[in-house]
N, CA, C and O atoms as a DFTB+ gen file, in Angstrom:
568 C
 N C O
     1  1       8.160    -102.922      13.148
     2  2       8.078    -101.725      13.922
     3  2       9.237    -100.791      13.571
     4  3       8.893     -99.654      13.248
     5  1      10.160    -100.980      13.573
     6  2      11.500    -100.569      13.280
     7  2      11.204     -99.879      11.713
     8  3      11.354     -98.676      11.503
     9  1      10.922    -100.500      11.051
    10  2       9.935    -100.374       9.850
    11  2       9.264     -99.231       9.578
    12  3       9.561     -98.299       8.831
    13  1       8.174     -99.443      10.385
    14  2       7.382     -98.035      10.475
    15  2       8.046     -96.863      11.494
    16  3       7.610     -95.716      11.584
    17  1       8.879     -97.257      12.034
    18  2       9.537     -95.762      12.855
    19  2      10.625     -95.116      11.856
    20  3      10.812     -93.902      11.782
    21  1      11.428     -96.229      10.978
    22  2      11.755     -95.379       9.804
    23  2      10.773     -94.651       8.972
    24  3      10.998     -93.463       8.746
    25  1       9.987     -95.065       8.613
    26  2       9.474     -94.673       7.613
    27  2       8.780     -93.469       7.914
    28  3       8.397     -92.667       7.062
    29  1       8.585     -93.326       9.474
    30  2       7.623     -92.492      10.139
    31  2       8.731     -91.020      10.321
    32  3       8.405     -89.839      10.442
    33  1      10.259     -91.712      10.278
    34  2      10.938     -90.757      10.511
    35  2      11.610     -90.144       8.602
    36  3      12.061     -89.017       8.401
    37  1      11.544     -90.690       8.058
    38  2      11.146     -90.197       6.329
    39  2       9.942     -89.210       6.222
    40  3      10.074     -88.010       5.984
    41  1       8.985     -89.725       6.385
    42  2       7.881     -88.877       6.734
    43  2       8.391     -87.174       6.920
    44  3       8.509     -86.152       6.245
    45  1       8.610     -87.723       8.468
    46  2       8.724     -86.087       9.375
    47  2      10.009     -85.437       8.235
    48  3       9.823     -84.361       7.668
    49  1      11.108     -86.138       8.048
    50  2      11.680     -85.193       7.515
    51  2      11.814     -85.179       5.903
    52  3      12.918     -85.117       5.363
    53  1      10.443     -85.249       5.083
    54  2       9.972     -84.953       4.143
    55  2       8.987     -83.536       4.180
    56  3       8.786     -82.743       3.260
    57  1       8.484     -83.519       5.492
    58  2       7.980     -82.708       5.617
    59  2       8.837     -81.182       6.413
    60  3       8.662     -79.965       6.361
    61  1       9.692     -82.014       7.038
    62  2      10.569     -80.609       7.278
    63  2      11.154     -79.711       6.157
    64  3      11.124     -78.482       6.212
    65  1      11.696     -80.434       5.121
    66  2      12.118     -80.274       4.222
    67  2      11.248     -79.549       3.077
    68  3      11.636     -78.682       2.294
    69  1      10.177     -80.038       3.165
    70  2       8.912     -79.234       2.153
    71  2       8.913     -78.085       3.319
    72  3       9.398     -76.994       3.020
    73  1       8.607     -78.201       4.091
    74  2       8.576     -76.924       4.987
    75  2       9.794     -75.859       4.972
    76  3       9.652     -74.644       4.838
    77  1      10.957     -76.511       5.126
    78  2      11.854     -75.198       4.698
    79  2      11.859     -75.015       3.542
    80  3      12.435     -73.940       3.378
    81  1      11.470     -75.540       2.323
    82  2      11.416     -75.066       1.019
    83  2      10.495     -73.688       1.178
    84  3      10.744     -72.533       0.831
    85  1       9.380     -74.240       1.810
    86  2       8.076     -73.168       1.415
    87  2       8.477     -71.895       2.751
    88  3       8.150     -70.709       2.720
    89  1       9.253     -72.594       3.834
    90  2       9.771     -70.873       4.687
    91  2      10.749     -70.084       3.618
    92  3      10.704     -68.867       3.440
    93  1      11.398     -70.743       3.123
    94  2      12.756     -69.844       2.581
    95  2      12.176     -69.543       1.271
    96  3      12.909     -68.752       0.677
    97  1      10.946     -69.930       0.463
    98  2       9.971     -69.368      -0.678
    99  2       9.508     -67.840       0.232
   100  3      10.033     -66.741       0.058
   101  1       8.513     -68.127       1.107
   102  2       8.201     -67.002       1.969
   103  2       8.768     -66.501       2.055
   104  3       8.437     -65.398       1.620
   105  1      10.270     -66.546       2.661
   106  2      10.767     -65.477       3.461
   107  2      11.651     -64.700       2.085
   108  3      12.006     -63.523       2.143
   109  1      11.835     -65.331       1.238
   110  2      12.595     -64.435      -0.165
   111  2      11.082     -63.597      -1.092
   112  3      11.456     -62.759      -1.913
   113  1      10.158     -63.708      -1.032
   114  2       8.642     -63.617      -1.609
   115  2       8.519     -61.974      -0.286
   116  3       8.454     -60.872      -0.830
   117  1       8.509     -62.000       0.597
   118  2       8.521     -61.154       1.638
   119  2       9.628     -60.219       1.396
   120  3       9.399     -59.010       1.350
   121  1      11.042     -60.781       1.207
   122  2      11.951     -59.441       1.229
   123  2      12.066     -58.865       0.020
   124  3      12.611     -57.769      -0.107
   125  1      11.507     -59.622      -1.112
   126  2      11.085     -59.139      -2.651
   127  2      10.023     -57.461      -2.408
   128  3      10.160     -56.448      -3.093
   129  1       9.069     -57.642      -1.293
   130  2       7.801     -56.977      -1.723
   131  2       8.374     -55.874      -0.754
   132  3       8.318     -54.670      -1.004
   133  1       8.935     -56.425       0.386
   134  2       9.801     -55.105       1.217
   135  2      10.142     -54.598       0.656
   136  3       9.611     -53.491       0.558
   137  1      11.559     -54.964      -0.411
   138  2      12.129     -54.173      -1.227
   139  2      11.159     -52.905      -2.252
   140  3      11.295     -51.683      -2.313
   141  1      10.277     -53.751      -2.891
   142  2       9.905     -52.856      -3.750
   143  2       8.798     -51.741      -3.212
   144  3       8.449     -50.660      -3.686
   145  1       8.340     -52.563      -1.858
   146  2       8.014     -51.049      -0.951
   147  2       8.611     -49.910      -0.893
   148  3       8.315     -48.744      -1.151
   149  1       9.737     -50.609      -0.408
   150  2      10.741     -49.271       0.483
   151  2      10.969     -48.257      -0.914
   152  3      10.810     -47.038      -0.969
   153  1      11.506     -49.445      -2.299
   154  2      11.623     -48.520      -3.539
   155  2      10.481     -47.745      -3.295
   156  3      10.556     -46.573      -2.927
   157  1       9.106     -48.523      -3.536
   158  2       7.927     -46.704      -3.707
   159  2       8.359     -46.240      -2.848
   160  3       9.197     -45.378      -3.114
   161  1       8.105     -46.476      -1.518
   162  2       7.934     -44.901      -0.537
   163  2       9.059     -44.046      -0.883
   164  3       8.804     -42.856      -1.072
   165  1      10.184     -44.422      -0.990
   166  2      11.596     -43.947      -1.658
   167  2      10.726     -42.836      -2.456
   168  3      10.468     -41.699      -2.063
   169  1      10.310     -43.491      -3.760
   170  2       9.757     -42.881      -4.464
   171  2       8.767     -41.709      -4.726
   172  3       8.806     -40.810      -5.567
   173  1       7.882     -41.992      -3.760
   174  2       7.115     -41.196      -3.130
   175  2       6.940     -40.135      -2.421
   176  3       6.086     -39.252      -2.491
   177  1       8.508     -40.416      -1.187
   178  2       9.285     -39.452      -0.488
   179  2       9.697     -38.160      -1.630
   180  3       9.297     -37.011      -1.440
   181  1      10.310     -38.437      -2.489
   182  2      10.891     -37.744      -3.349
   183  2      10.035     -37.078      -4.113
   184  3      10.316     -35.937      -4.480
   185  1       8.876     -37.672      -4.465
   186  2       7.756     -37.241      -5.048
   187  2       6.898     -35.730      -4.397
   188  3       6.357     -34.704      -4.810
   189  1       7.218     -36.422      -3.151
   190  2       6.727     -35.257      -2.335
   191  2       7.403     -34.023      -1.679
   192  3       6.879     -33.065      -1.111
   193  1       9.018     -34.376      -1.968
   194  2      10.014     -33.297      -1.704
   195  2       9.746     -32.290      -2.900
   196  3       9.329     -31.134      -2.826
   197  1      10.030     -32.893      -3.816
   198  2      10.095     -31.532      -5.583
   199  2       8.480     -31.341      -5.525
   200  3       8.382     -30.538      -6.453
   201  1       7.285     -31.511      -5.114
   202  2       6.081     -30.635      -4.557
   203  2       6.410     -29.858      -3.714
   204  3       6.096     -28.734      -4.104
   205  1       6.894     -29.824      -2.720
   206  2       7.233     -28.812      -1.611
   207  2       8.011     -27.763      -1.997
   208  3       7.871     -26.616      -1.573
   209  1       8.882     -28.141      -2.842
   210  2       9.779     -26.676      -3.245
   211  2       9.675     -26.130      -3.946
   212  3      10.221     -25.049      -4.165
   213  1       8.637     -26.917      -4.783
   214  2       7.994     -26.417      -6.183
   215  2       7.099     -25.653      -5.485
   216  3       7.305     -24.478      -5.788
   217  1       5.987     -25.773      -4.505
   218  2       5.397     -24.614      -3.591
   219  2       5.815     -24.259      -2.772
   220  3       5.100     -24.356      -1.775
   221  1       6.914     -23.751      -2.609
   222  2       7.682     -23.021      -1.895
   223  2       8.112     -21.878      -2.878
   224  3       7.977     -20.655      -2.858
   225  1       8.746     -22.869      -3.844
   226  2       8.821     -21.506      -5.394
   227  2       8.166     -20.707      -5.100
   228  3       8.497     -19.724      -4.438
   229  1       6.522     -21.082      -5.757
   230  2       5.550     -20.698      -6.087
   231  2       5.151     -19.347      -5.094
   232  3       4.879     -18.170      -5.332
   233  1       5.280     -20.258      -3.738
   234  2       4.312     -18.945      -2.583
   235  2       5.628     -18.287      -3.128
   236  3       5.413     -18.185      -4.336
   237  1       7.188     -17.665      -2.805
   238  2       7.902     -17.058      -2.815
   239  2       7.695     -16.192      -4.070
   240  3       7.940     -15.025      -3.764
   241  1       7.415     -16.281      -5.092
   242  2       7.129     -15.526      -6.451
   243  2       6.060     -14.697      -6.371
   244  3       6.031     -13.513      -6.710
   245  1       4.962     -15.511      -5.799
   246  2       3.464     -14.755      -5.428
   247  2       4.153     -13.548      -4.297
   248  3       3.984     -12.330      -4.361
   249  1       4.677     -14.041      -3.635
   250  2       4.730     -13.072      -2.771
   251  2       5.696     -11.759      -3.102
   252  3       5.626     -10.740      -2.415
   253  1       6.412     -11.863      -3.987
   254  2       7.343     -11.266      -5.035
   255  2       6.480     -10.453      -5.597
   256  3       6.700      -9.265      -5.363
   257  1       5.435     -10.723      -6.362
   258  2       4.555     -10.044      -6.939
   259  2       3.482      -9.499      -6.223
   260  3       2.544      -9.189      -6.957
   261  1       3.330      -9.307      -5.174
   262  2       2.376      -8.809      -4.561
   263  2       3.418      -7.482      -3.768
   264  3       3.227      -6.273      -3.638
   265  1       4.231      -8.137      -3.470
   266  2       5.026      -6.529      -3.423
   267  2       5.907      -5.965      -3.984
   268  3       6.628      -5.112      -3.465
   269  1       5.977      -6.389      -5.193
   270  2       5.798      -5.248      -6.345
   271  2       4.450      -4.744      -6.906
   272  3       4.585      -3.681      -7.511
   273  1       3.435      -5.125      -6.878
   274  2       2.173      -4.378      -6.713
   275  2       1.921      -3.526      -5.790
   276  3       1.465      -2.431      -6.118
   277  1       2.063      -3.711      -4.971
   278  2       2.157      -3.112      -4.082
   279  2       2.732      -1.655      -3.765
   280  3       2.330      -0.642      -3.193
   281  1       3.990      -2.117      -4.498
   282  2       5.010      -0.724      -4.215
   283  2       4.433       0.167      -5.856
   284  3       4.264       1.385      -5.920
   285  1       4.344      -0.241      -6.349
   286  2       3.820       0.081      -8.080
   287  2       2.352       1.157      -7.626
   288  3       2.260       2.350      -7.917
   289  1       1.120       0.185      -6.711
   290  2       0.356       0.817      -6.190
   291  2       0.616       2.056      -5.403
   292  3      -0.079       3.069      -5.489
   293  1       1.727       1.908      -4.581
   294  2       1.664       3.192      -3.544
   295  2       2.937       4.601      -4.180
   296  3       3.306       5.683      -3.722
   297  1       3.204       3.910      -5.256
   298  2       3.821       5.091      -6.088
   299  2       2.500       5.772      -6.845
   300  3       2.111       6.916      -6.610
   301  1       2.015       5.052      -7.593
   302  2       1.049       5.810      -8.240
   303  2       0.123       6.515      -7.156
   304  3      -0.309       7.574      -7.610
   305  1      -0.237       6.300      -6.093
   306  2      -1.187       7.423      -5.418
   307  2      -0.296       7.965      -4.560
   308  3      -0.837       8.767      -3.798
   309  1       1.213       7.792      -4.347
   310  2       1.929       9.275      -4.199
   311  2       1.977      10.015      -5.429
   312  3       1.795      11.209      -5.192
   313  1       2.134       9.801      -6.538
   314  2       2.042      10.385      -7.782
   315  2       0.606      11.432      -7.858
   316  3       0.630      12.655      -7.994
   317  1      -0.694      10.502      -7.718
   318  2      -1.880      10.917      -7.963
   319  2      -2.256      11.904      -6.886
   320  3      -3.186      12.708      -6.949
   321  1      -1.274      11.709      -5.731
   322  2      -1.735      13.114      -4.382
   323  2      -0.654      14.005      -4.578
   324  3      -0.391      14.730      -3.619
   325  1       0.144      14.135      -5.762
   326  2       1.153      15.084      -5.586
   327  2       0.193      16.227      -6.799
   328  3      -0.210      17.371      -6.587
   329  1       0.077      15.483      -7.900
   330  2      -0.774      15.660      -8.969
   331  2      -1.759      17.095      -8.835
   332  3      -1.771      18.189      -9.399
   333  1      -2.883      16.166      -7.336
   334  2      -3.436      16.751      -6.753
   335  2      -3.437      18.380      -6.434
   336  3      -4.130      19.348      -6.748
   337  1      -2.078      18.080      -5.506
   338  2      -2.215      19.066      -4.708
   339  2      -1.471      20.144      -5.860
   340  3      -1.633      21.331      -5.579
   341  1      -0.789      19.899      -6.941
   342  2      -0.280      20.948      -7.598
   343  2      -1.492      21.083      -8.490
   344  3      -1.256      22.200      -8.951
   345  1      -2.651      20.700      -9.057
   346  2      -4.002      20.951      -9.513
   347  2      -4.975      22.265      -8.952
   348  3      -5.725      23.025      -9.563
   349  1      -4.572      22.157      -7.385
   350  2      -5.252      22.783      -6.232
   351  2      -4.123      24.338      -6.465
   352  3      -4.349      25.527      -6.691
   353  1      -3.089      23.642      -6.294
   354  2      -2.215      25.237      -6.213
   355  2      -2.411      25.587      -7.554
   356  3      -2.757      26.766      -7.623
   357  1      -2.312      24.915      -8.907
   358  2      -2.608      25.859     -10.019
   359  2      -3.757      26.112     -10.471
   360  3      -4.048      26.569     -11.577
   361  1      -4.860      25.626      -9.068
   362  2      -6.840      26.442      -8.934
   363  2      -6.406      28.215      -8.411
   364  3      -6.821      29.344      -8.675
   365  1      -5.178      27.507      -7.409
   366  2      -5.669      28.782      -6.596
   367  2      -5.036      30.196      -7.229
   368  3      -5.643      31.264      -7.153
   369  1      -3.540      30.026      -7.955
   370  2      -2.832      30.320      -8.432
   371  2      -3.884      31.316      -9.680
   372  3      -4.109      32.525      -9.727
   373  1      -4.394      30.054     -10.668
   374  2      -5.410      31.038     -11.165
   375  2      -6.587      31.827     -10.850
   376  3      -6.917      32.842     -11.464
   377  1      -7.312      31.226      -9.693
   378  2      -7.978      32.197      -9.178
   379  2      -7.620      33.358      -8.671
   380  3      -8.411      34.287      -8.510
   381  1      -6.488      33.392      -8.403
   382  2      -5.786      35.170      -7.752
   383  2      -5.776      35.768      -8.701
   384  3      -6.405      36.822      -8.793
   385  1      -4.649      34.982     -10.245
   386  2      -4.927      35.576     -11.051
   387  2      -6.470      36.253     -11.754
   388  3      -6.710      37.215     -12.483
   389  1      -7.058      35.508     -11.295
   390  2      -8.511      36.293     -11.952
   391  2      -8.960      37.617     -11.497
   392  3      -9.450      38.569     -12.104
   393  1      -8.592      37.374      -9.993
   394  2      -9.404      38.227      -9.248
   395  2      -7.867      39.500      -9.137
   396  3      -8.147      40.306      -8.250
   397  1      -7.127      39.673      -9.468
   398  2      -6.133      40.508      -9.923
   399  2      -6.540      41.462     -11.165
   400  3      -6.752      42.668     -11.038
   401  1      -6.592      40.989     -11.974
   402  2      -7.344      41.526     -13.411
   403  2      -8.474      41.888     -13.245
   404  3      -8.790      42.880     -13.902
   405  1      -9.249      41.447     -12.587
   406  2     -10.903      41.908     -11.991
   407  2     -10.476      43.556     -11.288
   408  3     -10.776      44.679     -11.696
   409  1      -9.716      43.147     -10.163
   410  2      -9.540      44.254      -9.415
   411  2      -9.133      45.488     -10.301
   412  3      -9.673      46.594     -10.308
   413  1      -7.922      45.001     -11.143
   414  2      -7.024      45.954     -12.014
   415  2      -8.476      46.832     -12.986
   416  3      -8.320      48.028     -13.232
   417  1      -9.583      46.239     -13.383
   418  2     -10.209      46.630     -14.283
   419  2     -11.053      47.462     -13.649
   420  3     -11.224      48.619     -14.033
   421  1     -11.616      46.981     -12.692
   422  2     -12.004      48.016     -11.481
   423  2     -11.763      49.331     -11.446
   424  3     -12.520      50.294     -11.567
   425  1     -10.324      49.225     -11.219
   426  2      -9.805      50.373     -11.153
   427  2      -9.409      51.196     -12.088
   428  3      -8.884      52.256     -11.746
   429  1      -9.576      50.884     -13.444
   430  2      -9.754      51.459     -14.846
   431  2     -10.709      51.932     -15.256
   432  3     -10.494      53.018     -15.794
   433  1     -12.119      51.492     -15.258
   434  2     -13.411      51.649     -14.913
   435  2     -13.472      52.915     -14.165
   436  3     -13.770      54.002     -14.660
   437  1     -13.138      52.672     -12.818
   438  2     -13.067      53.686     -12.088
   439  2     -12.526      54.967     -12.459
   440  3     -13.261      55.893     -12.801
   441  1     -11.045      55.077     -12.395
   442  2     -10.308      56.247     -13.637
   443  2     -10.975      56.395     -14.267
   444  3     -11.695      57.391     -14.330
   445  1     -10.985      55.510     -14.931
   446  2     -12.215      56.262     -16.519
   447  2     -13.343      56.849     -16.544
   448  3     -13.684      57.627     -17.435
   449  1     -14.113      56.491     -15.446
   450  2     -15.236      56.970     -15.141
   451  2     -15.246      58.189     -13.938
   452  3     -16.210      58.767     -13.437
   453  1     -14.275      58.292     -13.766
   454  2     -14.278      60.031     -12.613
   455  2     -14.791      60.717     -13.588
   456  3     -15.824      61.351     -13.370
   457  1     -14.364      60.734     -14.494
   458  2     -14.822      62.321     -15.803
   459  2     -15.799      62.202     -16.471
   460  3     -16.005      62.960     -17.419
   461  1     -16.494      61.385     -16.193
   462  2     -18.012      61.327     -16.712
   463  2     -19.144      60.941     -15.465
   464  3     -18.945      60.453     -14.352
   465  1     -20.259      61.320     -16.058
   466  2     -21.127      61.731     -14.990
   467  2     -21.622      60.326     -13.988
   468  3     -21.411      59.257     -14.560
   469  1     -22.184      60.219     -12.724
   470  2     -22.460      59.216     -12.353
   471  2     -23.264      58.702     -13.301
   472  3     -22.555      57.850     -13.836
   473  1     -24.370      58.697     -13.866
   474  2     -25.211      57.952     -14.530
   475  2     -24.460      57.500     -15.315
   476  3     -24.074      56.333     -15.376
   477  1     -24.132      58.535     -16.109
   478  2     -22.833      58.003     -17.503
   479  2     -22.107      56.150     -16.958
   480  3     -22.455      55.160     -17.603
   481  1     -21.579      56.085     -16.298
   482  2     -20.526      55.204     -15.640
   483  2     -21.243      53.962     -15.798
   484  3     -20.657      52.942     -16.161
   485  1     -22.682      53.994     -15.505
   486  2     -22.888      52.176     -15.239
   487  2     -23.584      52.188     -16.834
   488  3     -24.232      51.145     -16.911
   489  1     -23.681      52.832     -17.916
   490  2     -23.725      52.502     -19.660
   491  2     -21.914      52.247     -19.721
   492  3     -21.501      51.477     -20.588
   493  1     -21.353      52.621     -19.196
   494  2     -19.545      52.545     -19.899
   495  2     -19.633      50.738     -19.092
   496  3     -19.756      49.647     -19.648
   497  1     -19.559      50.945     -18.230
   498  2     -19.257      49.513     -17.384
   499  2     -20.352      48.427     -17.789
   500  3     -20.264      47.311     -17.279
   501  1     -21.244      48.671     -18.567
   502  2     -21.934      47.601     -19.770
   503  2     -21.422      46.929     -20.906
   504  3     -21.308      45.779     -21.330
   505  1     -21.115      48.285     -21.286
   506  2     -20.779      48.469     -22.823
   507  2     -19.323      47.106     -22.567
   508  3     -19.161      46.042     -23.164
   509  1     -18.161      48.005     -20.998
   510  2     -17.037      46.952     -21.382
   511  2     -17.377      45.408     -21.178
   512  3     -16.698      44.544     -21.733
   513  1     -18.582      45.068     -20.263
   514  2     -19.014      43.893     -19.815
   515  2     -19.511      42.775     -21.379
   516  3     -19.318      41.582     -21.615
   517  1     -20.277      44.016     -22.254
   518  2     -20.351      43.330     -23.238
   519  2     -19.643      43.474     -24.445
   520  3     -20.056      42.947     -25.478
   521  1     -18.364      44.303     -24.393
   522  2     -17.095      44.174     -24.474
   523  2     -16.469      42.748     -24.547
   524  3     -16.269      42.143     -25.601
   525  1     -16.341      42.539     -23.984
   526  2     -15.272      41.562     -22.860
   527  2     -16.246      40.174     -23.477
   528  3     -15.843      39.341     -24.290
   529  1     -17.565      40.217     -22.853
   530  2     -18.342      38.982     -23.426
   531  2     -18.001      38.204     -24.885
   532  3     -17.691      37.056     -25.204
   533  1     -18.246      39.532     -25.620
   534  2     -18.113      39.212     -27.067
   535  2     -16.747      38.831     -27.765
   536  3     -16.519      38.384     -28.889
   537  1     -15.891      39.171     -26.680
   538  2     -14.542      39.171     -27.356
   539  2     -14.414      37.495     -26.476
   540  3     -13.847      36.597     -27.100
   541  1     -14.790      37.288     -25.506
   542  2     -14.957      35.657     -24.995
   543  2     -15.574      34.672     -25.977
   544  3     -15.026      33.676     -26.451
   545  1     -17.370      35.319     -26.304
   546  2     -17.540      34.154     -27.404
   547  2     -17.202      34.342     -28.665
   548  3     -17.839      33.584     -29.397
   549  1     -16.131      35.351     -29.490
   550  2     -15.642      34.846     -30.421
   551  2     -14.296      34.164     -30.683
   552  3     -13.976      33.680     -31.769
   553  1     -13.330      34.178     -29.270
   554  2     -12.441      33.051     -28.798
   555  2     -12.389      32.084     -29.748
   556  3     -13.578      31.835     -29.947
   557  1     -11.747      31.390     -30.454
   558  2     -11.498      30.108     -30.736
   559  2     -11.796      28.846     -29.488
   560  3     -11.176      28.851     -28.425
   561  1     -12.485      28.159     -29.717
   562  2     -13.128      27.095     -28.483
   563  2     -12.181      26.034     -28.763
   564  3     -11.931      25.802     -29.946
   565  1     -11.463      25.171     -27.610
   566  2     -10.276      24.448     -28.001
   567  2     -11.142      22.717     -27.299
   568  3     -10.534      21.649     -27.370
């Protein structure tokens, strides 16, 4: 009996012994895979920081360029309404002028024509109409 309670107590602590072999296998097998976790997420973390600032760059540049388009845009149609309006003043500018010289001729016509008879007056005020025409279409055309 004595016998088998040794042997029974060999036993148990053969097996304790295989047993802490295979806890302290585990438990070094476990802080191995922790480790190389924590390395990725580490890794990963970081992975995902230089994305973020890299689009952070990115929107910041876009947005850089959109207002300088922007300002590029609203120069050119202050440009294109200044353009404008000096187009309009040098319409109107020449239209006075036209109607200046119109008037002026008028009144040459007129002079000229006191001393000749009414009928006379509207053959003179032809003649300069096709005057004036002819000396238009032989102009040089640009």
């Amino acid at each position: 009996m004595v016998e088998q309670i040794q042997e029974m107590q060999r036993k148990v602590k053969n097996e304790q012994i295989g047993t802490l072999d295979i806890t302290r296998d585990m438990t070094r097998q476990y802080k191995g895979m922790q480790e190389e976790l924590l390395n990725r997420i580490n890794q990963l973390e970081g992975t995902i920081q230089a994305l973020q600032d890299e689009l952070e760059r990115s929107r910041l540049e876009l947005e850089q360029a959109v207002k300088e388009k922007d300002s590029i845009i609203a120069a050119k149609d202050k440009e294109i309404s200044q353009m404008k309006v000096k187009m309009e003043d040098m319409a109107q500018e020449f239209g006075d002028m036209l109607k200046e010289t119109l008037d002026r001729m008028r009144e040459r016509i007129e002079v000229n024509s006191t001393g000749f008879d009414a009928d006379d007056s509207i053959p003179l005020q032809r003649r300069l109409e096709e005057v004036s025409l002819a000396t238009l279409s032989e102009a040089p055309h640009k």
